[in-house]
N, CA and C atoms as an extended XYZ file, in Angstrom:
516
Properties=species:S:1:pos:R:3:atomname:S:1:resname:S:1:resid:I:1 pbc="F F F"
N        56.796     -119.334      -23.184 N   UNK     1
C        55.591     -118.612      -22.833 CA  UNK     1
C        55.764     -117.847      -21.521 C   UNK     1
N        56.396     -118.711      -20.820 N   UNK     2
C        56.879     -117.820      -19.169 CA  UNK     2
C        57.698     -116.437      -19.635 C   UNK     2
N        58.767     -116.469      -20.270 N   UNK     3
C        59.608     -115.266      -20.932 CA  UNK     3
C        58.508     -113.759      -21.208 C   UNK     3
N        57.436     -114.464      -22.044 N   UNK     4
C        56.745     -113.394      -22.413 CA  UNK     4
C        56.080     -112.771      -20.860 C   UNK     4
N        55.413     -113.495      -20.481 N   UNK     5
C        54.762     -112.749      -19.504 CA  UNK     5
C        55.612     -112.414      -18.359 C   UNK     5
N        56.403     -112.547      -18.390 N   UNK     6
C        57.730     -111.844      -17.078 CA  UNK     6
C        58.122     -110.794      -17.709 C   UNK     6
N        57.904     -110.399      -19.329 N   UNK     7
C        58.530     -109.735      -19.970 CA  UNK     7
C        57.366     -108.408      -20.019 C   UNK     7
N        56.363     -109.016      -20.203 N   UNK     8
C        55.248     -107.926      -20.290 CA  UNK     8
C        54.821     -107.592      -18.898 C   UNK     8
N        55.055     -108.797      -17.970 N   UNK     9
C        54.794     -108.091      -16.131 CA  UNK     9
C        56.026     -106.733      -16.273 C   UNK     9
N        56.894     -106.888      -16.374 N   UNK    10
C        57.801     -105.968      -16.494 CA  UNK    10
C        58.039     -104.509      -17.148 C   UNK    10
N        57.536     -104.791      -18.207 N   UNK    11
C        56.613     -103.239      -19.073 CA  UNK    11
C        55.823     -102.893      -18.404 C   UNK    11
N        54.954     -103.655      -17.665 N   UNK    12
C        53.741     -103.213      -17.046 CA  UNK    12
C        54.117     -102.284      -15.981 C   UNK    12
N        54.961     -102.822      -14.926 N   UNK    13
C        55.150     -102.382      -14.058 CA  UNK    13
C        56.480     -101.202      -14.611 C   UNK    13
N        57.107     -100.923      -15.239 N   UNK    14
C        58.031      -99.727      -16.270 CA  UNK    14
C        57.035      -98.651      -16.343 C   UNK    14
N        55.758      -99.338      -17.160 N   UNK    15
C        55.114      -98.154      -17.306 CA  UNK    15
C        54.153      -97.361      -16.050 C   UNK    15
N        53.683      -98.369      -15.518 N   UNK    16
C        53.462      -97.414      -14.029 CA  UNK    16
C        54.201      -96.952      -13.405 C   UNK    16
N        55.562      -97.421      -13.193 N   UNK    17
C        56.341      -96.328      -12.430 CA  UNK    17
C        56.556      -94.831      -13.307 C   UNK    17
N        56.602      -94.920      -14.632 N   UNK    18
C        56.402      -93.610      -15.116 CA  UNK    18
C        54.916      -93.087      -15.317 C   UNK    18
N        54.141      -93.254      -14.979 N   UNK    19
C        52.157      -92.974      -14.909 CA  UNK    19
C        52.235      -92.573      -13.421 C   UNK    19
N        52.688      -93.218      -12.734 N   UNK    20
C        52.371      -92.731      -10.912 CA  UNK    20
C        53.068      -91.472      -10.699 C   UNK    20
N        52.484      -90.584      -10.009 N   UNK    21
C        52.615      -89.339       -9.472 CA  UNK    21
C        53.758      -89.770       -8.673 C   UNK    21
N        54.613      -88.780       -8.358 N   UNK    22
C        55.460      -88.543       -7.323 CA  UNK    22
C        55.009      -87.488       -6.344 C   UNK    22
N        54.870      -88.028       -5.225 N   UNK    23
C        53.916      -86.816       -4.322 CA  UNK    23
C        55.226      -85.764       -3.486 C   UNK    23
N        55.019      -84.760       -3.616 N   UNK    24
C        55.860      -84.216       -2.641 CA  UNK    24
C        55.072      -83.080       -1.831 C   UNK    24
N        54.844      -83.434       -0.345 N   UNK    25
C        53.998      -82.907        0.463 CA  UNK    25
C        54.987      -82.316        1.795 C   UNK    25
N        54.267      -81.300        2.491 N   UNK    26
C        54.895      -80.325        3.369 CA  UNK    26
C        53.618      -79.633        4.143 C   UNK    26
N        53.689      -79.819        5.456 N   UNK    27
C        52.660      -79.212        5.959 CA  UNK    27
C        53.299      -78.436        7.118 C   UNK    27
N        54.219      -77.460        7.391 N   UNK    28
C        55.049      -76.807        8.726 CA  UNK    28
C        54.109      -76.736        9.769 C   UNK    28
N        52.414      -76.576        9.406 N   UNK    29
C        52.337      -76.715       11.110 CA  UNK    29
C        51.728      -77.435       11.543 C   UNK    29
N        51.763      -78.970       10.989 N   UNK    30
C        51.457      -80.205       11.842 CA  UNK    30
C        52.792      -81.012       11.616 C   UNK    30
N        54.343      -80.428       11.178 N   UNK    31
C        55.571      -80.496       11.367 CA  UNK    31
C        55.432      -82.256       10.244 C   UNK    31
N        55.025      -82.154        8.824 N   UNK    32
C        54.695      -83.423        8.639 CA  UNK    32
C        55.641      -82.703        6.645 C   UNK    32
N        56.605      -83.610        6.541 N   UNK    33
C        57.174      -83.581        5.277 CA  UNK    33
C        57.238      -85.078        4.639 C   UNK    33
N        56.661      -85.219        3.179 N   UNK    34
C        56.952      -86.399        2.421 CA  UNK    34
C        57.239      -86.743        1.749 C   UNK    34
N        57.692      -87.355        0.898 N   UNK    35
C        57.821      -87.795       -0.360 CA  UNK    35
C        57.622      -89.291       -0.675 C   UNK    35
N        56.664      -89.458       -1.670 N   UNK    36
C        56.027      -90.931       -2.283 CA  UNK    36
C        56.178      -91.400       -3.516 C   UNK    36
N        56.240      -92.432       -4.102 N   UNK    37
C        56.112      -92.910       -4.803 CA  UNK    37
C        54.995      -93.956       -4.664 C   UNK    37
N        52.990      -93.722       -5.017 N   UNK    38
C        52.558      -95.175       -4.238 CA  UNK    38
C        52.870      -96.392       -4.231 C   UNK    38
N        52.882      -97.224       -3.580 N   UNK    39
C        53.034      -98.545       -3.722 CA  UNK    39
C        54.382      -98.770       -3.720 C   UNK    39
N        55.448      -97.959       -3.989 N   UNK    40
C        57.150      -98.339       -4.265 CA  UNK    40
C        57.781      -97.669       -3.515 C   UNK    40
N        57.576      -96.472       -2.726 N   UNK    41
C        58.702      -95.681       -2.366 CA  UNK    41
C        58.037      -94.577       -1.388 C   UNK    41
N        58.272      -94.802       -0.140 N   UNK    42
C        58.091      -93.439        0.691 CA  UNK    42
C        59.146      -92.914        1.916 C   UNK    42
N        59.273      -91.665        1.966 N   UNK    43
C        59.965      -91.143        2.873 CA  UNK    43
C        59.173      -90.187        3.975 C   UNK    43
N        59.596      -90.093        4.848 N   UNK    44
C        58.915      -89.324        5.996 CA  UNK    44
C        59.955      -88.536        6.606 C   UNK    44
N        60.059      -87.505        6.791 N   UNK    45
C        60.834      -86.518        7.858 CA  UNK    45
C        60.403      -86.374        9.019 C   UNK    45
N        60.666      -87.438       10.135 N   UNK    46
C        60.249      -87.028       11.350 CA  UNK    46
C        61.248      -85.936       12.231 C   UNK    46
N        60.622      -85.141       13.040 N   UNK    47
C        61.222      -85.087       14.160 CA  UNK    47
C        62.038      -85.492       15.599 C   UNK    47
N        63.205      -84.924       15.725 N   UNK    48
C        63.602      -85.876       16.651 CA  UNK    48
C        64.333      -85.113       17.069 C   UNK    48
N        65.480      -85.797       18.681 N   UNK    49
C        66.169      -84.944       19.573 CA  UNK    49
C        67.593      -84.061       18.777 C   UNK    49
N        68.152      -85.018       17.509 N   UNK    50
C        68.913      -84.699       17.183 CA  UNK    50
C        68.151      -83.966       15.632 C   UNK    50
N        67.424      -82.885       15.399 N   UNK    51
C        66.623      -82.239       14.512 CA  UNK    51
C        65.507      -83.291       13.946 C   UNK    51
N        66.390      -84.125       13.534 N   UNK    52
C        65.127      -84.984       12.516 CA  UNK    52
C        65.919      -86.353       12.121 C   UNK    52
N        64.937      -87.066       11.627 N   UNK    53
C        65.838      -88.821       10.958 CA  UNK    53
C        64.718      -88.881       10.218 C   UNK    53
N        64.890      -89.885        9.287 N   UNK    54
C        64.127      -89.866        7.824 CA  UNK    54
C        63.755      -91.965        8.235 C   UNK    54
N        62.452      -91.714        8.077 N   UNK    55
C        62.153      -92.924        7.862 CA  UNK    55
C        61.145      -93.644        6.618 C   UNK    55
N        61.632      -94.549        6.177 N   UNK    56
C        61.057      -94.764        4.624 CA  UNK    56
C        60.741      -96.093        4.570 C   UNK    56
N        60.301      -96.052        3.512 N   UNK    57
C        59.352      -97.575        2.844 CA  UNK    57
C        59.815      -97.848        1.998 C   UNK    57
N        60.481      -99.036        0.950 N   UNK    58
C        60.704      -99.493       -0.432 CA  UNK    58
C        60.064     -100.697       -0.891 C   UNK    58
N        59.191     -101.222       -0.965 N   UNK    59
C        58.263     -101.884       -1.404 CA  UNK    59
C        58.385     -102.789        0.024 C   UNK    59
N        57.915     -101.547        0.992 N   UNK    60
C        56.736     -102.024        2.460 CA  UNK    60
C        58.150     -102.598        2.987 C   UNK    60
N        59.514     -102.670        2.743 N   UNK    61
C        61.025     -103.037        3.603 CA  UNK    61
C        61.235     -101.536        4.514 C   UNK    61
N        60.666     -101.694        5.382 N   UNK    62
C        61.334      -99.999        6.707 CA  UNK    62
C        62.236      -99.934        6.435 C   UNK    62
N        63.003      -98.880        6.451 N   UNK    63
C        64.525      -98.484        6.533 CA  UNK    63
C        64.520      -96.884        7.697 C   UNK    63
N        65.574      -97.193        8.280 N   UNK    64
C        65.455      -95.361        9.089 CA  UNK    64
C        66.929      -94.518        8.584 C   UNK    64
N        66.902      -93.703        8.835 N   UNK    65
C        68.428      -92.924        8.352 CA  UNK    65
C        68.203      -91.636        9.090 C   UNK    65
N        69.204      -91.475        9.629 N   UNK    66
C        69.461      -90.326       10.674 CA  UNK    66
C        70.822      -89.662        9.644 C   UNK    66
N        70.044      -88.491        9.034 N   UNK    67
C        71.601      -88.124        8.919 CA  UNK    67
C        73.023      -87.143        9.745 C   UNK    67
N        72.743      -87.110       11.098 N   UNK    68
C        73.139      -86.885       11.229 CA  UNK    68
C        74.131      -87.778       12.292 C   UNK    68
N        74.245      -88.903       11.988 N   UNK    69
C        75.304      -89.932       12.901 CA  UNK    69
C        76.209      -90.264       11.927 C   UNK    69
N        77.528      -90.325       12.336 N   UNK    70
C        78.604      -90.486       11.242 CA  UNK    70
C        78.980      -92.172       10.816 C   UNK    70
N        79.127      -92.322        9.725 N   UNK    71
C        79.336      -93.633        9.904 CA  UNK    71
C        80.847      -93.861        9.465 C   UNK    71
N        81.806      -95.083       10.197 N   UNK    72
C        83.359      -94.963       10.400 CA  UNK    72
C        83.498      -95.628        8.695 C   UNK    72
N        83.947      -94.942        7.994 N   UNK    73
C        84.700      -95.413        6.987 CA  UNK    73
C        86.238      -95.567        6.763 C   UNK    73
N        86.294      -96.594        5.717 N   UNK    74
C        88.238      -96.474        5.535 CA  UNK    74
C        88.409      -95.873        4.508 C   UNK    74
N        89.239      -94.655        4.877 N   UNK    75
C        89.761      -93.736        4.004 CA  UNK    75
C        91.113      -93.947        3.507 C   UNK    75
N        91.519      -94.215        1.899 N   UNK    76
C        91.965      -93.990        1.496 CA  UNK    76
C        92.943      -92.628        1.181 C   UNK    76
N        93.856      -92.202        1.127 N   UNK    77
C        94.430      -91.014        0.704 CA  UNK    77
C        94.927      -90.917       -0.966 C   UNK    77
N        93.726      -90.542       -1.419 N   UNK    78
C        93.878      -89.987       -2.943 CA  UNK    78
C        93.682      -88.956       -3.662 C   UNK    78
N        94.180      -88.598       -4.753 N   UNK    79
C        94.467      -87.427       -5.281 CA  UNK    79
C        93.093      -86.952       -5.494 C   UNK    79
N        92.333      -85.668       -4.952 N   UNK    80
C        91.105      -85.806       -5.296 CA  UNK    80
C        91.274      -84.879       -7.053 C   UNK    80
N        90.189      -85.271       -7.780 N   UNK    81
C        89.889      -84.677       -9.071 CA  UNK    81
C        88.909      -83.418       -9.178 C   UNK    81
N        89.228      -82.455       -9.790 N   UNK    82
C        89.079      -81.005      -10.192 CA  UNK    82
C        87.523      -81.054      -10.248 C   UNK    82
N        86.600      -80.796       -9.641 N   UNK    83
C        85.401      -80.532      -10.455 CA  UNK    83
C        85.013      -79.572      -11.266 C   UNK    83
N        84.045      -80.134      -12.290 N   UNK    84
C        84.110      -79.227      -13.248 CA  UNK    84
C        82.735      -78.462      -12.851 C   UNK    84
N        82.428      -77.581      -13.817 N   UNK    85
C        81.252      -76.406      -13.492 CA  UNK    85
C        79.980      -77.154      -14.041 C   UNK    85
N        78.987      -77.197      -13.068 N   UNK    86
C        78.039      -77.877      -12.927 CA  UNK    86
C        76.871      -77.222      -13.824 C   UNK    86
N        76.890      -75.201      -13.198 N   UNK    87
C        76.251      -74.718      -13.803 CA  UNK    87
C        76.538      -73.993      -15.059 C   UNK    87
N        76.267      -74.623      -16.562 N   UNK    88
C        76.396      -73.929      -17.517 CA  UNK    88
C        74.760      -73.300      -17.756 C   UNK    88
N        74.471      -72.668      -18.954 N   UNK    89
C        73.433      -72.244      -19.601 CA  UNK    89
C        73.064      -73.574      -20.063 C   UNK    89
N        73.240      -74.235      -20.875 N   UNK    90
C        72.761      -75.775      -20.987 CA  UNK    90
C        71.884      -76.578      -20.406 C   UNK    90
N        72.698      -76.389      -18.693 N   UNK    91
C        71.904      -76.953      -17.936 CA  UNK    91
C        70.825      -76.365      -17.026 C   UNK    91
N        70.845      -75.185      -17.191 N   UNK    92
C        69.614      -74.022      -16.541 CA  UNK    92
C        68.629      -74.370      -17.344 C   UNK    92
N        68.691      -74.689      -18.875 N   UNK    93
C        67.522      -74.484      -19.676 CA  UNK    93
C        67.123      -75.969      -18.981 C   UNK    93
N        68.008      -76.751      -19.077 N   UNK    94
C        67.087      -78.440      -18.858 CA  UNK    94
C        66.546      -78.228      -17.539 C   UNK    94
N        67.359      -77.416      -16.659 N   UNK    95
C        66.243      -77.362      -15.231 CA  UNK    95
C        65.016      -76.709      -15.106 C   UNK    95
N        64.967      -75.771      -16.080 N   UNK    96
C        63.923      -75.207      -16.576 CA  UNK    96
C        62.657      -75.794      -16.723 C   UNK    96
N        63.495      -76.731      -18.430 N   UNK    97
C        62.096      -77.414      -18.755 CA  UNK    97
C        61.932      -78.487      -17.782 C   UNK    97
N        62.580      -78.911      -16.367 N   UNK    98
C        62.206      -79.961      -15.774 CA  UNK    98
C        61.047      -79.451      -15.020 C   UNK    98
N        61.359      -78.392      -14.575 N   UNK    99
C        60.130      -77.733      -13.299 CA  UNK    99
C        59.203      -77.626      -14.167 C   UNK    99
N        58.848      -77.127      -15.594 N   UNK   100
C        57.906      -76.983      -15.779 CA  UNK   100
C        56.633      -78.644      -15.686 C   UNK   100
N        57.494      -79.631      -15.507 N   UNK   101
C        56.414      -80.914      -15.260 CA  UNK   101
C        55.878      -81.164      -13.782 C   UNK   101
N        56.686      -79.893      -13.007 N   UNK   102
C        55.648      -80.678      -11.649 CA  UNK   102
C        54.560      -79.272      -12.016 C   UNK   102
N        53.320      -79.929      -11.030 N   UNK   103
C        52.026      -79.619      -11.208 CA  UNK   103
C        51.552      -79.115       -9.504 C   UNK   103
N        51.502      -77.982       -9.142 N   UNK   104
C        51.136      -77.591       -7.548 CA  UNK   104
C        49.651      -77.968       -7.366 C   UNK   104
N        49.671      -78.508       -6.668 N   UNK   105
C        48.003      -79.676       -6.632 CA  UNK   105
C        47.383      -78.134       -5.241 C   UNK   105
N        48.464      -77.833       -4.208 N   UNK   106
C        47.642      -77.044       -3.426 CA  UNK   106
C        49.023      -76.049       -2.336 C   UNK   106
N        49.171      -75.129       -2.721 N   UNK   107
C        49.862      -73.933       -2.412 CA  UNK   107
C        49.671      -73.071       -1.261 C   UNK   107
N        49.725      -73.607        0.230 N   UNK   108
C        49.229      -72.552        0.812 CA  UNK   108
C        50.351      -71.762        1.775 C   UNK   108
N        50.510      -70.513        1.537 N   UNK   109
C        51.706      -69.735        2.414 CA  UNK   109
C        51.522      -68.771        3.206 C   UNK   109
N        51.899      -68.407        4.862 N   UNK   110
C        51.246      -67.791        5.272 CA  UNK   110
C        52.604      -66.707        6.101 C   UNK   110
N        53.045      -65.723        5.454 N   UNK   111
C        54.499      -65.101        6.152 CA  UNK   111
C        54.432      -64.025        6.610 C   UNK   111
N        55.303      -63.847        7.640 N   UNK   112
C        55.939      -62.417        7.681 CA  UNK   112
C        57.284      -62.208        7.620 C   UNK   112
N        57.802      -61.360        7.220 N   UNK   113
C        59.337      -61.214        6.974 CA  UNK   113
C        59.694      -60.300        7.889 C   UNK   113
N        59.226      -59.627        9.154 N   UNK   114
C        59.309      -59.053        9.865 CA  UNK   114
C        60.058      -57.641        9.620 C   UNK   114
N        59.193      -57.061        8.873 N   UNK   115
C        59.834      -55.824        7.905 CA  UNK   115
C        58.264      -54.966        7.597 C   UNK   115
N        57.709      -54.382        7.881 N   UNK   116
C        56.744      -53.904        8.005 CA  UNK   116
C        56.473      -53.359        6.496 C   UNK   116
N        57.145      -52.422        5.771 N   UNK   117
C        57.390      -52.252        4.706 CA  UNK   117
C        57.409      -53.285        3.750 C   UNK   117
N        58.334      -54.576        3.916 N   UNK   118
C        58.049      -55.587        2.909 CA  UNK   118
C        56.870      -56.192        2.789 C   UNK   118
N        56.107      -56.454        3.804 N   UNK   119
C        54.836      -57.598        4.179 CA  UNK   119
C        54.006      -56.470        3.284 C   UNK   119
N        53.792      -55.027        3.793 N   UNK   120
C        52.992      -53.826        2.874 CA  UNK   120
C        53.455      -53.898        1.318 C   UNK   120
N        54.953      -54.308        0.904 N   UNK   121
C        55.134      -54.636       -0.783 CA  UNK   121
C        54.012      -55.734       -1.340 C   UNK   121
N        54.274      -56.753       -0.278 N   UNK   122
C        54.166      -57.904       -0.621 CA  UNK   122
C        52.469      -58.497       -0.452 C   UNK   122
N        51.795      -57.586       -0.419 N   UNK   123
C        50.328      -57.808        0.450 CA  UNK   123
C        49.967      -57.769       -1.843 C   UNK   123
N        50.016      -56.441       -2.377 N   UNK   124
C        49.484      -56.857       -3.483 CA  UNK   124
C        50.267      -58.006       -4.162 C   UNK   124
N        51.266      -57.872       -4.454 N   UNK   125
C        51.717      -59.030       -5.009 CA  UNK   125
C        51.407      -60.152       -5.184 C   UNK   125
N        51.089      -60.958       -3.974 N   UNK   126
C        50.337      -62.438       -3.555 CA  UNK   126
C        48.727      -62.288       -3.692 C   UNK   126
N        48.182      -60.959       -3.806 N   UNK   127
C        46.860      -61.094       -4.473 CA  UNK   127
C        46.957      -61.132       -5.897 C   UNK   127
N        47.926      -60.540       -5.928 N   UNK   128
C        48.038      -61.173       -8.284 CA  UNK   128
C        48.195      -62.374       -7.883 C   UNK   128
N        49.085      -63.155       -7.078 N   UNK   129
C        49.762      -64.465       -7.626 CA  UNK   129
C        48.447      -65.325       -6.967 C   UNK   129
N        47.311      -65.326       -6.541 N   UNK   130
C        46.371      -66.040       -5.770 CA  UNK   130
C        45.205      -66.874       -7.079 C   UNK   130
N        45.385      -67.741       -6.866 N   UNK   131
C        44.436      -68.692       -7.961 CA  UNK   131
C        43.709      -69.719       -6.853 C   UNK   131
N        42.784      -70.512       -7.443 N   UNK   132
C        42.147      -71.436       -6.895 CA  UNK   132
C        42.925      -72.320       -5.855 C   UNK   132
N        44.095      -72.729       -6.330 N   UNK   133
C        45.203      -73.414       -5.904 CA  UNK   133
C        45.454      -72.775       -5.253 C   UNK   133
N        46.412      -71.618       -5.229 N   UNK   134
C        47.775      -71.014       -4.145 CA  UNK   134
C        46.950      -70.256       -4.041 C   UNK   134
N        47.413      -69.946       -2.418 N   UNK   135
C        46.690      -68.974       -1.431 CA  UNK   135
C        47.874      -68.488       -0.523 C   UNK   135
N        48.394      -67.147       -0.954 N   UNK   136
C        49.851      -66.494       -0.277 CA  UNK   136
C        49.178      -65.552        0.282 C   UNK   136
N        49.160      -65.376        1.591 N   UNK   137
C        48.861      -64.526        2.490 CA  UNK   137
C        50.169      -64.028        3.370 C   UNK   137
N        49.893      -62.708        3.844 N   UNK   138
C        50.829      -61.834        4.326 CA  UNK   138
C        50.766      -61.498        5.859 C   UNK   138
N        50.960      -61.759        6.898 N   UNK   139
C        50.693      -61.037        8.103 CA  UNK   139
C        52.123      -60.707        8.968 C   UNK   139
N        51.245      -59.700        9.664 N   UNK   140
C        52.040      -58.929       10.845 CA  UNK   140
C        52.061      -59.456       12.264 C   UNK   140
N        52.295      -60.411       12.103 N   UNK   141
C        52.228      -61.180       13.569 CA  UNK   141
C        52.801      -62.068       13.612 C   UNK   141
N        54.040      -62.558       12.963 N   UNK   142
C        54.971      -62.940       12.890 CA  UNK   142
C        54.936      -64.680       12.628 C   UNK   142
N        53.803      -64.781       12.488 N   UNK   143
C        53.492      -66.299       12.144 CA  UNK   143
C        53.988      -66.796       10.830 C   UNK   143
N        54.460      -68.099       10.884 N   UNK   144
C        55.129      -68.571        9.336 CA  UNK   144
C        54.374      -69.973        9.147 C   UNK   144
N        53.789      -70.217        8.010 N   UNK   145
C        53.537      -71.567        7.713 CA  UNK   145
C        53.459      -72.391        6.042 C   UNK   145
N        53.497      -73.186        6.085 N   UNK   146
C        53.395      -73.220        4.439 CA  UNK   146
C        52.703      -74.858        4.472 C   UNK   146
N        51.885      -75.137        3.421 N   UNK   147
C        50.987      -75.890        3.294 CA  UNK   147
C        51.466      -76.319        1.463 C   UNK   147
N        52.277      -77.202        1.425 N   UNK   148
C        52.708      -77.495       -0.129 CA  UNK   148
C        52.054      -78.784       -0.932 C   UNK   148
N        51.471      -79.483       -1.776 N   UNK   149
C        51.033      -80.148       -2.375 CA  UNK   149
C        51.589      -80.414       -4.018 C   UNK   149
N        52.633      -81.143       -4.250 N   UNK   150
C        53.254      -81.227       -5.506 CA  UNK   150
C        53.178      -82.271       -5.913 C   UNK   150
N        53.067      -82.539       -7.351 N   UNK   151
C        53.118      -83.538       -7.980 CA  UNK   151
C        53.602      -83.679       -9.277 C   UNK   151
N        54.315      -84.941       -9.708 N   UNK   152
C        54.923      -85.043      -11.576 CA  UNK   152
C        55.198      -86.016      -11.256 C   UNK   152
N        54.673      -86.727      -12.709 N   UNK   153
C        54.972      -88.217      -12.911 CA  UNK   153
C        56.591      -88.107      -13.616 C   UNK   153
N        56.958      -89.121      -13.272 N   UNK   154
C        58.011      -89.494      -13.810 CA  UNK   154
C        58.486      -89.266      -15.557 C   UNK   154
N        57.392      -89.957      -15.747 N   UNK   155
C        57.767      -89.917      -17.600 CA  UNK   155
C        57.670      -88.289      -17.983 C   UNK   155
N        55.971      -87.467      -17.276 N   UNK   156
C        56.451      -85.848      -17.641 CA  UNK   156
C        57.543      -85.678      -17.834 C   UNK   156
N        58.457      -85.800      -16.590 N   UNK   157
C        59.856      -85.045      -15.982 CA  UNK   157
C        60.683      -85.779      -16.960 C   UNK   157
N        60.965      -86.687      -17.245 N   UNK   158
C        61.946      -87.729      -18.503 CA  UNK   158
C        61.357      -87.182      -19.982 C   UNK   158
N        60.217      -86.554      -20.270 N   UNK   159
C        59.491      -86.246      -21.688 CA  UNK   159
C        60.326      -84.360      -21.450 C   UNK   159
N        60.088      -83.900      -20.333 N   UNK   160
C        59.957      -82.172      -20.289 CA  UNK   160
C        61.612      -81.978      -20.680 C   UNK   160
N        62.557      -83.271      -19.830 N   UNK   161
C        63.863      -82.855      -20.033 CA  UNK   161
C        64.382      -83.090      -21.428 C   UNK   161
N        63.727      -84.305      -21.912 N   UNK   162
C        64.318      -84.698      -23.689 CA  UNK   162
C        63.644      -83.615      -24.144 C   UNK   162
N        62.663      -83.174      -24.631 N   UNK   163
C        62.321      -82.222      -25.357 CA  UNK   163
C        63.207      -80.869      -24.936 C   UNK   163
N        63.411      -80.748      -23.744 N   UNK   164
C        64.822      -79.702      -23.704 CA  UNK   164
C        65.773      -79.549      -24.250 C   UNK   164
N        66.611      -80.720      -24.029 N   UNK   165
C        67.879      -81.124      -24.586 CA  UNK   165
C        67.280      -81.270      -25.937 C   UNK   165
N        66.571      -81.510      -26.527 N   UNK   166
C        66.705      -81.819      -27.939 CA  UNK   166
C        66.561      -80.414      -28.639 C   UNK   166
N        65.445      -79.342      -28.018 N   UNK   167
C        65.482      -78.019      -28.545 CA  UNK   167
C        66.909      -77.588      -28.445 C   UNK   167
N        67.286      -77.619      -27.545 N   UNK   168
C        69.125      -77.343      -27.121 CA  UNK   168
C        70.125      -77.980      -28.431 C   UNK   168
N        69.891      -78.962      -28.688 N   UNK   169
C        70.789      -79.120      -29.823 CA  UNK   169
C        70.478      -78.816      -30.864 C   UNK   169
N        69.045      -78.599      -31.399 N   UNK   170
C        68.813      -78.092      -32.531 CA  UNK   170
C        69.108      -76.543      -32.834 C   UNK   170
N        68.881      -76.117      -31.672 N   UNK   171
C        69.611      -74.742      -31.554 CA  UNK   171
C        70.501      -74.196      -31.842 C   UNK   171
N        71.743      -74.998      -31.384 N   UNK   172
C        72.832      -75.291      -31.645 CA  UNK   172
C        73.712      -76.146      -32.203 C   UNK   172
């Protein structure tokens, strides 16, 4: 009887990790970047003397990581192996259908490209692309900011890529 219910705690918790959102948040001008998983998984991009160090959560265990301090490994001297080509057509389509599962919860961009002419291209443009959500604004004053709000559950992104690959082989 214990088997079963360790067995079904276990589905349970399978299937919420594919039901929970994956948050991916960005705010440049309160200098604040994240990424979540609730309850299982968070990362933070702080600021720091040496650019930045990443500090995270895995079920509420801190961890910090600086990547930029080297850590001394023992190196071996071995033959390294050929890599092969990462990007075929194959795999463009599956990246494809992957993006199409995240969902922009709130879009806000505020640029200049310091090109007087481009910001003037680019002024209609971002009024086509402007919906409830995204709000792309253009200015001449050289200010940059971006305000990002993303989200996709897990199983989307595991459902968007099989249905890729599977159109992909039927295709072919």
């Amino acid at each position: 009887m214990i088997w079963y219910i360790l067995i079904l705690m276990l589905l349970i918790f399978l299937f919420w990790i594919l039901l929970m959102p994956v948050i991916l948040y960005t705010n440049t001008d309160r200098n604040r970047y994240l990424l979540t998983l609730p309850g299982i998984f968070r990362a933070v991009v702080v600021p720091d003397d040496a650019l930045f160090h990443i500090r995270g959560w895995i079920f509420f265990i801190p961890f910090k990581f600086n990547p930029f301090v080297q850590r001394k490994r023992k190196r071996e001297d071995k033959p390294r192996k050929k890599k092969k080509s990462v990007w075929r057509s194959g795999n463009l389509r599956i990246m494809r259908g992957a993006l199409c599962a995240f969902r922009i919860r709130k879009l806000e961009a505020n640029i200049d490209t310091e090109d007087f002419t481009m910001n003037a291209w680019l002024v209609p443009v971002f009024s086509a692309v402007n919906e409830e959500n995204i709000c792309l604004r253009v200015n001449f004053e050289g200010h940059q900011s971006l305000l990002l709000d993303m989200r996709v559950t897990l199983g989307a992104l595991l459902w968007n890529i099989a249905k890729t690959k599977y159109r992909h082989i039927i295709n072919h």
